[in-house]
C-alpha positions as CSV (number, residue, x, y, z in Angstrom):
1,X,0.0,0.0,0.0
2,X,1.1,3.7,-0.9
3,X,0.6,6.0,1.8
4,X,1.2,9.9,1.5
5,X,1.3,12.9,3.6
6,X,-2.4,13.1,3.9
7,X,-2.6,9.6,5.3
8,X,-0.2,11.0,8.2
9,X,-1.9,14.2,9.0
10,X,-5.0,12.5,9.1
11,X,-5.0,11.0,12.5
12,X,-4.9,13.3,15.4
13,X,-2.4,10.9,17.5
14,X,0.3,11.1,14.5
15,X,0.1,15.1,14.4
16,X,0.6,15.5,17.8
17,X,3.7,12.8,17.2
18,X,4.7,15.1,14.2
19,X,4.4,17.9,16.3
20,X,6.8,16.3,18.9
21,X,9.4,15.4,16.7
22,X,9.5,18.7,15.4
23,X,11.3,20.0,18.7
24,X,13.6,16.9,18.6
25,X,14.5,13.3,17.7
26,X,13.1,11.0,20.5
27,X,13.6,7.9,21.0
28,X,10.3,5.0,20.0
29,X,10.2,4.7,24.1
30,X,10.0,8.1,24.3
31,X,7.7,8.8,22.0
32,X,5.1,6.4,23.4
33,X,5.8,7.5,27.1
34,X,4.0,10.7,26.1
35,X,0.6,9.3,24.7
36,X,-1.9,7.5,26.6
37,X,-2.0,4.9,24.2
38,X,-0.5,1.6,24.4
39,X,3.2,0.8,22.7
40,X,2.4,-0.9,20.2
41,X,-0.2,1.6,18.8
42,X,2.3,4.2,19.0
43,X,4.6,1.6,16.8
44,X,2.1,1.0,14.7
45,X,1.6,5.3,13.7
46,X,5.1,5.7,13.6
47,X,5.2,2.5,11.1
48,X,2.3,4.5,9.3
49,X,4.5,8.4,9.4
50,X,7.9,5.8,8.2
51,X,5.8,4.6,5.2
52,X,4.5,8.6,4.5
53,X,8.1,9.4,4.5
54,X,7.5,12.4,7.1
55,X,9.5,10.0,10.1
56,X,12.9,7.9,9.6
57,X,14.5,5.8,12.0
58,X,18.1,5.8,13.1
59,X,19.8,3.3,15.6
60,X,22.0,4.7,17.9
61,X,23.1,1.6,20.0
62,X,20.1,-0.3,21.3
63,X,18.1,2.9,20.9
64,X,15.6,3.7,17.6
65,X,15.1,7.2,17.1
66,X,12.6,9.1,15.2
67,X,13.6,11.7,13.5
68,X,11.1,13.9,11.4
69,X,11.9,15.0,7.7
70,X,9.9,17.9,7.6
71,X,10.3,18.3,3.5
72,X,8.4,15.9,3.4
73,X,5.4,17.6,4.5
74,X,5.9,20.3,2.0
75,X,2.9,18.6,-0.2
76,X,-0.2,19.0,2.5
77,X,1.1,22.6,3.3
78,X,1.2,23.5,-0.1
79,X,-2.6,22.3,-0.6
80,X,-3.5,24.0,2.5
81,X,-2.4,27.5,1.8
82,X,-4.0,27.2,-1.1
83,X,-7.1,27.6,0.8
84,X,-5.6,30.3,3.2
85,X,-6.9,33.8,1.0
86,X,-10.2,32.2,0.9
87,X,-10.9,31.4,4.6
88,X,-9.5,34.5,5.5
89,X,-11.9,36.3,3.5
90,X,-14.4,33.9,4.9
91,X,-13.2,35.3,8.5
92,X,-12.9,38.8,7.9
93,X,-16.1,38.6,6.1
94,X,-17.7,37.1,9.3
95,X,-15.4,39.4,11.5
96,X,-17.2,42.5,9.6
97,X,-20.7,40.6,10.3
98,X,-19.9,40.4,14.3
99,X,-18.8,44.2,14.2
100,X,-22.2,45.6,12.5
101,X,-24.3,43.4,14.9
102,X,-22.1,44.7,18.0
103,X,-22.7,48.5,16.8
104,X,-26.6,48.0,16.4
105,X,-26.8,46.6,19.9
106,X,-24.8,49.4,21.2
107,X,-26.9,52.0,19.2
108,X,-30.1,49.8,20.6
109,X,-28.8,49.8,24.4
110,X,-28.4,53.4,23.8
111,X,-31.8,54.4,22.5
């Protein structure tokens, strides 16, 4: 099976493991000592980041380490941003919308 970036992002535990590995390469023990979720789960979404190409192993004695390749993630941030000018729109759109009503209260509470 083919995995790619969007198969790693997708599941809540393996951001918050990308987003751990973006501060520093831990250790697989390490990794799973910060999730309360069992080992082998943790195993089995680093296997899953390893096969998306956004995690690679080194062995430094008896220790595994993770270690992020954050080029790797260029893909899903591209498609992202993409998106950005039109939910910012969306937001200052809505921001606007929250502003009027605010200013009619006021007027109202006023009157």
């Amino acid at each position: 099976m083919r995995r790619d970036v969007f198969q790693a992002i997708a599941d809540p535990v393996r951001r918050d493991i990308i987003q751990l590995l973006s501060k520093d390469a831990l250790t697989v023990n390490a990794v799973a000592e910060k999730f309360d979720v069992s080992r082998p789960a943790i195993s089995k979404h680093l296997k899953i980041l390893e096969e998306c190409g956004i995690v690679n192993f080194s062995q430094q004695g008896r220790e595994r380490y993770c270690i992020i390749q954050p080029k790797n993630l260029i893909p899903a941030f591209l498609w992202i941003d993409q998106y950005k000018s039109l939910w910012e729109e969306k937001l200052d759109s809505f921001e606007n919308y929250l502003t009027q009503l605010q200013t009619k209260k006021k007027n109202n509470e006023h009157n």
